[in-house]
C-alpha atoms as a printed R data frame, in Angstrom:
   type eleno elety resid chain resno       x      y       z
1  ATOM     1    CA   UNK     A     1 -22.028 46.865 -45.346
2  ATOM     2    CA   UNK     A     2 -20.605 50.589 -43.700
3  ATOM     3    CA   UNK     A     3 -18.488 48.627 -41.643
4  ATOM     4    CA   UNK     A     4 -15.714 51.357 -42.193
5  ATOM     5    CA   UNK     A     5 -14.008 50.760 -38.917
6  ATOM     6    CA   UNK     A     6 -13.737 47.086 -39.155
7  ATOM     7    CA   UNK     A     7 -12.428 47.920 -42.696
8  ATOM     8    CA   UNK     A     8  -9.683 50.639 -41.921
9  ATOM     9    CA   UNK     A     9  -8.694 47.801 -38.818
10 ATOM    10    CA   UNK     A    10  -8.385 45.086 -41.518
11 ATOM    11    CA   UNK     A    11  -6.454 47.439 -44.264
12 ATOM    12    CA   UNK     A    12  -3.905 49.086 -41.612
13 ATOM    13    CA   UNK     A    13  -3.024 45.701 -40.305
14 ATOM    14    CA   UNK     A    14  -2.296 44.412 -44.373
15 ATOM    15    CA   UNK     A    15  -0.492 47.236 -45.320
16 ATOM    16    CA   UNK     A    16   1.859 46.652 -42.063
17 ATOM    17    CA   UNK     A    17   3.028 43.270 -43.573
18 ATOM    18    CA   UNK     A    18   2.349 44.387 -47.571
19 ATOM    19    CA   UNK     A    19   5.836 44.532 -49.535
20 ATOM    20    CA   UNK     A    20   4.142 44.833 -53.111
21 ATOM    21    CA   UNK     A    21   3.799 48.498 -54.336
22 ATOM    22    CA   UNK     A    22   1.031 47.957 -56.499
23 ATOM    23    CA   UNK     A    23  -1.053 46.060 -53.961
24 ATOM    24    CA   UNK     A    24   0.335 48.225 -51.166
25 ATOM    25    CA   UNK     A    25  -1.153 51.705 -53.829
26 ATOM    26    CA   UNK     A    26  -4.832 49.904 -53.457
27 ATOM    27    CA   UNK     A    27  -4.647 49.378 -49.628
28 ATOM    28    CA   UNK     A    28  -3.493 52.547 -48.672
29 ATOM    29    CA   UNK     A    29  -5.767 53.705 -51.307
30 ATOM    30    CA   UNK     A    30  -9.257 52.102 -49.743
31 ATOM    31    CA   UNK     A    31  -7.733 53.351 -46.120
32 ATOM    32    CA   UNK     A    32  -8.186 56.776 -47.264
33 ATOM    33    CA   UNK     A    33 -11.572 55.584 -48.827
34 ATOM    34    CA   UNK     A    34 -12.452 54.371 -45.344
35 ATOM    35    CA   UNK     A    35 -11.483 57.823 -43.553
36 ATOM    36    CA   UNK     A    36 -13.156 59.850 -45.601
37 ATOM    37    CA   UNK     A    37 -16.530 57.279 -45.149
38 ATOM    38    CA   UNK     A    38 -16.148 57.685 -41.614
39 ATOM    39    CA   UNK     A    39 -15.318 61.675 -41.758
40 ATOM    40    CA   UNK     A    40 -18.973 61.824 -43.908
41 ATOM    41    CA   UNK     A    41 -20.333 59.541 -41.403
42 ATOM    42    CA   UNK     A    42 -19.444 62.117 -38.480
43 ATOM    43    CA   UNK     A    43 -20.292 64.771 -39.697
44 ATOM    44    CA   UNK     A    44 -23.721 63.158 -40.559
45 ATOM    45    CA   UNK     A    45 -24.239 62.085 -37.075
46 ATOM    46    CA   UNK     A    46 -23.612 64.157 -34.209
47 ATOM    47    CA   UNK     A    47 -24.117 61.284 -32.059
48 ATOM    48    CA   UNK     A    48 -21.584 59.070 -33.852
49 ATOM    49    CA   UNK     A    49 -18.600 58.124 -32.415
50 ATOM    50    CA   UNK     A    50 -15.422 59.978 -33.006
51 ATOM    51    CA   UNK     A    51 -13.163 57.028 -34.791
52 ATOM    52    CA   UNK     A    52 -10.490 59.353 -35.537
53 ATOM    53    CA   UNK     A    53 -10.958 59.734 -39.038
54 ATOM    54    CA   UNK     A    54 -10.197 63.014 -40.574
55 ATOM    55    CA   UNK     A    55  -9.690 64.566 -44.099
56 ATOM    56    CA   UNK     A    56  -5.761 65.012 -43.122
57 ATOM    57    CA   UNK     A    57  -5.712 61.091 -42.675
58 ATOM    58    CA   UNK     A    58  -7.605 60.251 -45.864
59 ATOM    59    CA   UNK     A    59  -5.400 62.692 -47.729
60 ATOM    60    CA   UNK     A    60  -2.125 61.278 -45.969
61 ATOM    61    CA   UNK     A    61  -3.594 57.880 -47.526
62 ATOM    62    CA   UNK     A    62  -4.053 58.274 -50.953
63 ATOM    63    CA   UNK     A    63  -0.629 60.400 -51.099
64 ATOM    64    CA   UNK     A    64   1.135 56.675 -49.768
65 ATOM    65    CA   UNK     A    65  -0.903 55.460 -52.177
66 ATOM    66    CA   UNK     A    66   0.308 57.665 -55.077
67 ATOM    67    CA   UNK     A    67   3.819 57.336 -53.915
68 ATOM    68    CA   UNK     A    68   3.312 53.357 -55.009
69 ATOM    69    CA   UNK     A    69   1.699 53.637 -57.762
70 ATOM    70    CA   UNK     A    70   1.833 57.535 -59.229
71 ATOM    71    CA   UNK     A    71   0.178 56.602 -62.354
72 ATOM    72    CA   UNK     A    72  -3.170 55.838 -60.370
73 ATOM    73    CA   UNK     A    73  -6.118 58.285 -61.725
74 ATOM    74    CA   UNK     A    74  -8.313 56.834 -59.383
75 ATOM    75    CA   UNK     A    75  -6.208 57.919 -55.861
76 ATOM    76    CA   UNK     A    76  -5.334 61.342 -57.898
77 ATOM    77    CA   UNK     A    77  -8.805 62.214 -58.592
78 ATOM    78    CA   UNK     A    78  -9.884 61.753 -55.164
């Protein structure tokens, strides 16, 4: 639906009450998915509004991510 900043919103605020590591790996996981969606989305758009997504964010993601659930090809891949 590219509702990315609802998304990130609704992921942040899970992974603040989250306590299980493997569910914790795919929230943190689609957070970085969102910040890189919204990075694209900038740099698409020169109009679009600056959400504060950036590659460092995305990549600060999926390493939280990893650090949950290291054997995730998915999150290492990207």
């Amino acid at each position: 639906l590219e509702k990315h900043e609802e998304a990130l919103a609704a992921f942040q605020a899970l992974a603040a009450k989250e306590t299980d590591k493997s569910r914790l790996a795919a929230i943190n996981h689609n957070i970085g998915n969102c910040h890189l969606a919204l990075l694209n989305k900038q740099q698409n758009n020169p109009n679009a509004k600056n959400s504060g997504a950036s590659l460092d964010n995305a990549i600060e993601s999926y390493k939280q991510s990893l650090r949950n659930n290291p054997l995730d090809n998915e999150t290492r891949y990207n």
